[in-house]
N, C-alpha and C positions, 0 to 999 in steps of 0.2 A: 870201486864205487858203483860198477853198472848192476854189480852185482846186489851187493847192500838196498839200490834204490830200485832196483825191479821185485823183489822179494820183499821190501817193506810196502811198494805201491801194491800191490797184491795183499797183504797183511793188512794194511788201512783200508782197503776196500771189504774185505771180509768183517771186518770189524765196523765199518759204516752200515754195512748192511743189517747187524744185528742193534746198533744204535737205532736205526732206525726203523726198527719192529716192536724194541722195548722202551723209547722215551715216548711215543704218544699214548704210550695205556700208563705209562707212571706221573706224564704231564695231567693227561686228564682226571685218572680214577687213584693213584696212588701206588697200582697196581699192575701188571700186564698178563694175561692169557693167552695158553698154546691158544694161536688159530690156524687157520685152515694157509698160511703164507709161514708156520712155525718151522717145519721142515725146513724150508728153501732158505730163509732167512736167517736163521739158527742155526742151526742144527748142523748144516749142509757146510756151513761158512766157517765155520768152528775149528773143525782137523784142518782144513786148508789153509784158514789163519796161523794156525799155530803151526802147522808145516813150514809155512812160509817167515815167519818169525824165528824158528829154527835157525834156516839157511841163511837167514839176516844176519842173526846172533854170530854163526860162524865166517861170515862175512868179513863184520864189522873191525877185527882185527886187524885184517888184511889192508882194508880201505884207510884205517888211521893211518897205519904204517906207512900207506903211499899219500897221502892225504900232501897236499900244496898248500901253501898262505895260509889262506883260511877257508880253504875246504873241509877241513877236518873238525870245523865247527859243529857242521849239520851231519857227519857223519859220526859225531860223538853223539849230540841229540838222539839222533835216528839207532844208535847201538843201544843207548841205554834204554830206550824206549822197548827195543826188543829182548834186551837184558830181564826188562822188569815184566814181561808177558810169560817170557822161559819162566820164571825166577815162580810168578803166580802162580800159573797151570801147573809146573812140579810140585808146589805148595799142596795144592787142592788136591792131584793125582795121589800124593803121600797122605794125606788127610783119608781120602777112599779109600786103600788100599792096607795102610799099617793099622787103621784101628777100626773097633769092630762099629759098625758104621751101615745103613740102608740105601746106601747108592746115592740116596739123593741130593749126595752132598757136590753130585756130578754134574748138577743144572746148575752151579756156579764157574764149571769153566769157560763158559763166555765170558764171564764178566773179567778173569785174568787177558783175555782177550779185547777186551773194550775197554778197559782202564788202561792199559800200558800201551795200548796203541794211540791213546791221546798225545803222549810223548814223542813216540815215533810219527804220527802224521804233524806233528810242527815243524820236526827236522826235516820231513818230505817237503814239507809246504818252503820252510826256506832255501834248499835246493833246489829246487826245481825254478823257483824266485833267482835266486843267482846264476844259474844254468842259461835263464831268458836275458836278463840283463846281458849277462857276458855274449850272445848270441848279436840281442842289438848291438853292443859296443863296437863286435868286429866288424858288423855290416855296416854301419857307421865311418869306422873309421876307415882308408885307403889303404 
């Protein structure tokens, strides 16, 4: 599981970061433009998200397998979440690549990146939730 949740907190951070480069030009204008933060926010976050969505992906088999009670709640969450980023980006990469196509069909693979990591940062979110509870519990109890 350390594995699964270090490689998806990394994934959901790469993917917040381009959330939050492209929902205030679509809040405001309907619209977002490369700016001068496109590189660093985008662009930059993108291979390393899906790198790390990867390593989740392969992860996350391992983590069921050992998964206790109900751990393997947020580690199912968190796999298909990265299940469905792999599953996108190869979508889009075979869209570029098999058919005769302008590249530009390659400024959507963030977006396989930001929509399936919504998935994966709930599973984060409730682990890491249950990970603190169970921290207080023990100090709590004697």
């Amino acid at each position: 599981m350390t594995i699964l949740l270090g490689a998806s907190v990394v994934s959901v951070l790469c993917a917040l970061s381009t959330w939050l480069f492209v929902l205030p030009g679509l809040l405001l204008s309907g619209e977002f433009e490369p700016g001068p933060l496109f590189e660093w926010m985008v662009v930059l976050p993108t291979p390393i998200g899906l790198a790390a969505a990867c390593v989740a992906m392969i992860a996350g088999p391992f983590a069921l397998a050992r998964g206790a009670d109900r751990a393997w709640i947020p580690a199912l969450v968190i796999f298909l979440g990265q299940l469905a980023t792999v599953v996108l980006a190869g979508a889009i990469l075979v869209w570029a690549w098999k058919f005769p196509t302008t590249g530009w069909e390659l400024l959507a693979l963030p977006a396989s990146l930001m929509l399936g990591q919504v998935v994966a940062a709930i599973g984060v979110g409730v682990e890491l939730v249950r990970r603190r509870r169970s921290r207080r519990q023990d100090a709590i109890s004697p």
